[in-house]
C-alpha positions as CSV (number, residue, x, y, z in Angstrom):
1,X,-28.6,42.9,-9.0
2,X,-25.5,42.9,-11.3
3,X,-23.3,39.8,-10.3
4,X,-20.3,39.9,-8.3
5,X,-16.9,41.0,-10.6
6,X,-14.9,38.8,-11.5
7,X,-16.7,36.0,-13.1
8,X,-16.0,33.7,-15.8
9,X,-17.0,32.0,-18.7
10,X,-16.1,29.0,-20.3
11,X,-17.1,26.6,-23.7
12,X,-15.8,23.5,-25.3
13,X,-14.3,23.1,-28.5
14,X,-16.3,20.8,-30.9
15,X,-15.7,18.1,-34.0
16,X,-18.7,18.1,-36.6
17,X,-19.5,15.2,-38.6
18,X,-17.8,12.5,-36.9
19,X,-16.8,11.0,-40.3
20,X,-20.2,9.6,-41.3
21,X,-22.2,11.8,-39.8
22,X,-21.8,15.1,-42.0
23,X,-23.9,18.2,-40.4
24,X,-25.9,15.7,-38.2
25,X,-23.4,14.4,-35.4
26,X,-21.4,16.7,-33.4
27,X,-19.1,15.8,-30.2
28,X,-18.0,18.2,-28.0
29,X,-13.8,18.3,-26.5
30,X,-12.8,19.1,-23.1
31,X,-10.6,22.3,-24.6
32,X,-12.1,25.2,-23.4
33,X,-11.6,28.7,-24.1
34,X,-12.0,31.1,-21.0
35,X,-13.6,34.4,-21.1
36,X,-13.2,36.6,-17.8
37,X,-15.7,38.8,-16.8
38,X,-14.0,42.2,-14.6
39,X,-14.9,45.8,-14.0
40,X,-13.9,47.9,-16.5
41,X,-14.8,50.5,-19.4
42,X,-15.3,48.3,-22.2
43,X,-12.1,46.8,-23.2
44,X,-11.2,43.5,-25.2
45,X,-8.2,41.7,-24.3
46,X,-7.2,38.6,-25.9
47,X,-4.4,35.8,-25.4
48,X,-4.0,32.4,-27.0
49,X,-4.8,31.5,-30.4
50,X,-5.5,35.3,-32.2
51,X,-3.6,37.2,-30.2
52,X,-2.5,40.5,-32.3
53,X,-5.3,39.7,-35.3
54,X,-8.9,39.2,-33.7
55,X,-10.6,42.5,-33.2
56,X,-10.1,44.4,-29.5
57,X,-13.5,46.1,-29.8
58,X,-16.6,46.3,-29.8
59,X,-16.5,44.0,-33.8
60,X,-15.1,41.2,-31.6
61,X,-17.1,38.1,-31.8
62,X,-17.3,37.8,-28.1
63,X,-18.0,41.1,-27.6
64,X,-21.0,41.3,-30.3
65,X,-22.1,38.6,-28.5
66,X,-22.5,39.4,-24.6
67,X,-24.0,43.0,-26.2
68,X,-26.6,41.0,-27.8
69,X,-27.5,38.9,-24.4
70,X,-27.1,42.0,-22.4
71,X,-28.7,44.2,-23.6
72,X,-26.0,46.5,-23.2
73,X,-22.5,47.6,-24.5
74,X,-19.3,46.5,-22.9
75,X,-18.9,50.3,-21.4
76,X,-22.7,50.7,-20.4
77,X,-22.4,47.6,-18.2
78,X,-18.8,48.5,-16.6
79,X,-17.0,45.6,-17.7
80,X,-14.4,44.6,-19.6
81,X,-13.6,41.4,-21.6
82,X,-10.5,39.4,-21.2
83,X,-10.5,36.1,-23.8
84,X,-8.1,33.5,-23.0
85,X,-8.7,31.6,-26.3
86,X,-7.3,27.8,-26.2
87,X,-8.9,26.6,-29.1
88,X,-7.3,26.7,-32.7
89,X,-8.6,29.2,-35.0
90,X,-9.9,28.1,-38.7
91,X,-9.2,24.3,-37.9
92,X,-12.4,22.6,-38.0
93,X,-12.3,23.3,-33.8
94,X,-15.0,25.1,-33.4
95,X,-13.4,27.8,-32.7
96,X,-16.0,30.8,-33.7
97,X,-18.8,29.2,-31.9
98,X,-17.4,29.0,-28.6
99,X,-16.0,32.5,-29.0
100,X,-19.8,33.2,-29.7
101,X,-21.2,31.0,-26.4
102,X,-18.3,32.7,-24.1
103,X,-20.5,36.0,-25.1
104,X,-24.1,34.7,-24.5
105,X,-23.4,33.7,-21.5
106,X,-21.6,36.0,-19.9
107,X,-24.3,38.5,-21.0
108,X,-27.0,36.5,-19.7
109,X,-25.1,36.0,-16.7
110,X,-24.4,39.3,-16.2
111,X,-28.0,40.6,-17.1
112,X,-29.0,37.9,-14.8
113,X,-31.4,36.1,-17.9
114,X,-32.5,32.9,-17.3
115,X,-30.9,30.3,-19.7
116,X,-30.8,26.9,-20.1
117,X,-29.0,24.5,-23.1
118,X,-31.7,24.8,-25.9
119,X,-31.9,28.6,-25.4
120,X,-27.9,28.7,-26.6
121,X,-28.4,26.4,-29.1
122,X,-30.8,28.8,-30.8
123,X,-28.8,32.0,-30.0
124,X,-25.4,30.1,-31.4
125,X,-26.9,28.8,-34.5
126,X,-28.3,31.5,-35.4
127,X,-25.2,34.2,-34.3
128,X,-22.4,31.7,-35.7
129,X,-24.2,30.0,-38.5
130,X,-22.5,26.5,-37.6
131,X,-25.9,24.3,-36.0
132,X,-23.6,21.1,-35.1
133,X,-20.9,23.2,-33.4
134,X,-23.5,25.0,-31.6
135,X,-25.3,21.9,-30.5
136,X,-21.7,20.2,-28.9
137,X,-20.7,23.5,-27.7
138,X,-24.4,24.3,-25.9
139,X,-25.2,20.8,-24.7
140,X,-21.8,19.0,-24.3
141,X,-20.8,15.1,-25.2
142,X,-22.1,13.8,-28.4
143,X,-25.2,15.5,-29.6
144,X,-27.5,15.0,-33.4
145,X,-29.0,17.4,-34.6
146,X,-31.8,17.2,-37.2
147,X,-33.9,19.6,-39.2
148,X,-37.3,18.3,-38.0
149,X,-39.4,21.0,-40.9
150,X,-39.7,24.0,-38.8
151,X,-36.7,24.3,-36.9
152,X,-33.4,22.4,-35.7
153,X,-33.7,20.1,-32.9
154,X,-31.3,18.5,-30.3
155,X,-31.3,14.9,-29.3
156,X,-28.3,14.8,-26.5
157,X,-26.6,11.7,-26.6
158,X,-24.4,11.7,-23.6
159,X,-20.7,11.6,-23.1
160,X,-19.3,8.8,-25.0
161,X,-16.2,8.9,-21.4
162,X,-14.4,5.7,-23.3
163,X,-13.5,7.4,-26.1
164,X,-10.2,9.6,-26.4
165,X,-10.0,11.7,-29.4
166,X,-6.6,12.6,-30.3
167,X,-6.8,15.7,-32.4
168,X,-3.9,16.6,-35.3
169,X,-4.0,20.3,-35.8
170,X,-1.8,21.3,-38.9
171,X,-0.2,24.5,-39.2
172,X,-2.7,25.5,-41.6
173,X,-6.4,27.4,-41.8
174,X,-9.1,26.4,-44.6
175,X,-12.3,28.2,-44.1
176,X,-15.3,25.9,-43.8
177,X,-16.7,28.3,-46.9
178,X,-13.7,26.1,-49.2
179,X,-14.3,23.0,-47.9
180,X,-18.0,23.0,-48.2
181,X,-17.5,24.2,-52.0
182,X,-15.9,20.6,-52.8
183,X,-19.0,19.2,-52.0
184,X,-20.9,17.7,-54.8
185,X,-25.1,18.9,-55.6
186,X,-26.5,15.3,-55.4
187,X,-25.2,11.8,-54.3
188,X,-26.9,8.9,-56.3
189,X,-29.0,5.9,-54.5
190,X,-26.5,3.7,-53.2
191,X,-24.2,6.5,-51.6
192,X,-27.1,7.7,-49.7
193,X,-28.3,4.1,-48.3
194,X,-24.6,3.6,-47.3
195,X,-24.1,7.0,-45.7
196,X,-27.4,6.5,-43.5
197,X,-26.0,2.7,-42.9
198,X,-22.6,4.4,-41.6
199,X,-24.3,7.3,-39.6
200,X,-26.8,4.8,-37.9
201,X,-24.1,2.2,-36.9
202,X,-21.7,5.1,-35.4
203,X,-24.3,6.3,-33.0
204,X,-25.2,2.6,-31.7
205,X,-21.2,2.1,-31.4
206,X,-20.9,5.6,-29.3
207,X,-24.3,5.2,-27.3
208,X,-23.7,1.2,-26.9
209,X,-19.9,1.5,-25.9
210,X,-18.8,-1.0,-28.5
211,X,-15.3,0.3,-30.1
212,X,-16.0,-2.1,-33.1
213,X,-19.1,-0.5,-34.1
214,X,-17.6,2.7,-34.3
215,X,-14.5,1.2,-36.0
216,X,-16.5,0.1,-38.6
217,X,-18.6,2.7,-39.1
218,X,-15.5,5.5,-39.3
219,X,-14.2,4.1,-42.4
220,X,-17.7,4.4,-44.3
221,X,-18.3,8.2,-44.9
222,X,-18.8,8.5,-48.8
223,X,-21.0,12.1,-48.2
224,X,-17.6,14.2,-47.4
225,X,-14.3,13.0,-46.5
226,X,-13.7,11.7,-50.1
227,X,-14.6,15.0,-51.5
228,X,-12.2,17.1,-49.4
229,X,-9.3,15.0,-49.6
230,X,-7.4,17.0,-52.1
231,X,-7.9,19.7,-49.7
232,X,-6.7,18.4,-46.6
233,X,-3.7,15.6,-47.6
234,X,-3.1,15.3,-43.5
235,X,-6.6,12.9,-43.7
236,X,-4.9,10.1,-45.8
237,X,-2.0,11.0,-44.1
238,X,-3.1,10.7,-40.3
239,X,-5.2,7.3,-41.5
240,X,-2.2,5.6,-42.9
241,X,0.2,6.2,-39.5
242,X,-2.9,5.7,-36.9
243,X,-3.3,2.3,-38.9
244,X,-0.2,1.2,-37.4
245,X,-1.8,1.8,-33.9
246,X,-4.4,0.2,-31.9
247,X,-6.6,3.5,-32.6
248,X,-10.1,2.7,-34.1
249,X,-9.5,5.3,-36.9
250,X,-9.6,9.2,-38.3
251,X,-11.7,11.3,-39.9
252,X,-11.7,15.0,-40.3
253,X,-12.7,17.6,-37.7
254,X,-15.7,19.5,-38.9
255,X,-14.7,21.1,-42.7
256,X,-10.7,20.2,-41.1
257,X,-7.8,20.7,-41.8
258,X,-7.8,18.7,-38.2
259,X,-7.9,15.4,-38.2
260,X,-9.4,13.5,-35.3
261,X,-7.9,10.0,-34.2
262,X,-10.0,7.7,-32.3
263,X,-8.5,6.3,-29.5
264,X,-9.7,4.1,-26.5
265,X,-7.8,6.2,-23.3
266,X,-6.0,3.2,-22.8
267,X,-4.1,3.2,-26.0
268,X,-4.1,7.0,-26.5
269,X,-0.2,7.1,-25.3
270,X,0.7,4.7,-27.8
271,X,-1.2,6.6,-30.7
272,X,0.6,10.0,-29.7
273,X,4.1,8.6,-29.4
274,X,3.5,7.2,-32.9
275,X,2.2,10.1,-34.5
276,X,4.7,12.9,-33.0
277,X,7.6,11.3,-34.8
278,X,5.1,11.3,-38.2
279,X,3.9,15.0,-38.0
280,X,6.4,17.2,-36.2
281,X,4.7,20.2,-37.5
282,X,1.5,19.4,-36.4
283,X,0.0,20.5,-32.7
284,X,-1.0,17.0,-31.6
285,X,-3.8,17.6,-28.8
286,X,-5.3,14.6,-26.0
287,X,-8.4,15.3,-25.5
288,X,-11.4,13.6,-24.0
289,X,-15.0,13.8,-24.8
290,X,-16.5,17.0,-23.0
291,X,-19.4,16.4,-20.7
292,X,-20.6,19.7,-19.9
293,X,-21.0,22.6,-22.3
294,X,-20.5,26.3,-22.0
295,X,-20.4,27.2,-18.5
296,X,-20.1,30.0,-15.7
297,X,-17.1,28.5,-14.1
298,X,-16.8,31.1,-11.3
């Protein structure tokens, strides 16, 4: 029985790395992008962020990706696609990968497929290519994911609800394909032991609610941030004025250029007044940890 038309579909944004914790820690951001479900002959509409470049066919990510999980094209199962996308494109948002979830689960929805959170973890990782993005964006809150031989594996860590990430979105793309070229081949001894020191102390901080871990463990990363920062200038940038608030520091959002300010909600205000007057150009977005991740809303 084909579900009731309208539905819809929604998926969070996501932040990779978390400073310290390159391609391992992910957190998922309560800025969704909206996919509606509605009778129709096959159709792709879209509004928001791509509105006049992303494809209106069947080539569109969303589009490819409710075919796949269907088992059907958009005209075989009467329906059209309507994206309402909220997340920034090419920003180190996730953007692409919950584009990608809207799809799987509207097509498992509509072909009436049991799913469950480790089911779009596989289909997004494998479809979008971006495993820590796909593991926010599938399971919601702060997720690690680790390469256990075989495959990639999920450990769900829960929605960190005191922190309030405050991203800065330049008006700017870089493709994660540059950033990840900046990247050196090897690390020596003591960068390694420090970046597994910094990764290990940010999860107790996050899991054990204590700002000062996570403070501590922000300003650490030695794997990527330091690599990338000719590429995105906003990092140093954002650091130096958020050092002037009570926030408990920045690091880049996924390959960037966003930058991610971490903020306790009750000083969030404070940390947005400051930094609106330092980067007029920038999008300046409040966001909160998501607790849920992609979702039939309706």
């Amino acid at each position: 029985m084909t579900p009731r038309l309208p539905y819809t579909v929604s998926a969070p944004a996501s932040s990779g790395n978390l400073g310290p914790g390159f391609d391992v820690l992910a957190m998922a951001l309560e800025l969704r992008n909206l996919l509606q479900v509605r009778a129709g002959r096959g159709t792709v509409t879209v509004t928001g962020h791509g509105a006049g470049t992303l494809p209106t066919d069947a080539t569109n990510l969303v589009a490819r990706a409710f075919e796949q999980a269907s088992g059907q094209t958009l005209a075989g199962a009467g329906v059209e696609l309507r994206c309402d996308n909220r997340i920034p494109m090419a920003r180190g948002l996730g953007s692409s990968t919950a584009a990608a979830a809207c799809g799987l689960v509207a097509g498992w929805h509509h072909a009436e497929v049991d799913w469950d959170e480790d089911s779009l973890f596989d289909a997004l990782a494998e479809l979008d290519g971006h495993p820590d993005n796909a593991a926010a964006c599938a399971h919601g809150g702060i997720v690690l994911c680790h390469d256990t031989g075989d495959d990639l594996d999920v450990v769900a860590l829960g929605a960190a609800d005191w922190i309030a990430p405050l991203a800065v979105v330049p008006d700017r793309e870089l493709s994660t394909e540059e950033s990840r070229a900046a990247l050196p081949d090897s690390y020596g001894r003591a960068d390694v032991v420090r970046a597994i020191g910094a990764a290990a102390l940010l999860v107790g901080g996050l899991v054990g609610g204590h700002p000062e871990l996570v403070e501590e463990a922000l300003e650490r990363d030695v794997v990527h941030e330091p690599h990338r920062a000719a590429l995105v200038p906003e990092l140093a940038e954002v650091r130096e004025a958020a050092s002037h608030t009570r926030a408990l520091g920045a690091t880049l959002s996924g390959a960037g250029p966003t930058v991610l300010v971490w903020c306790e909600p009750d000083d969030l205000d404070q940390a947005l007044g400051a930094l609106a007057i330092d980067f007029p150009d920038a999008e300046l977005l409040p966001l909160r940890c998501a607790p849920e991740g992609a979702r039939v809303d309706a």
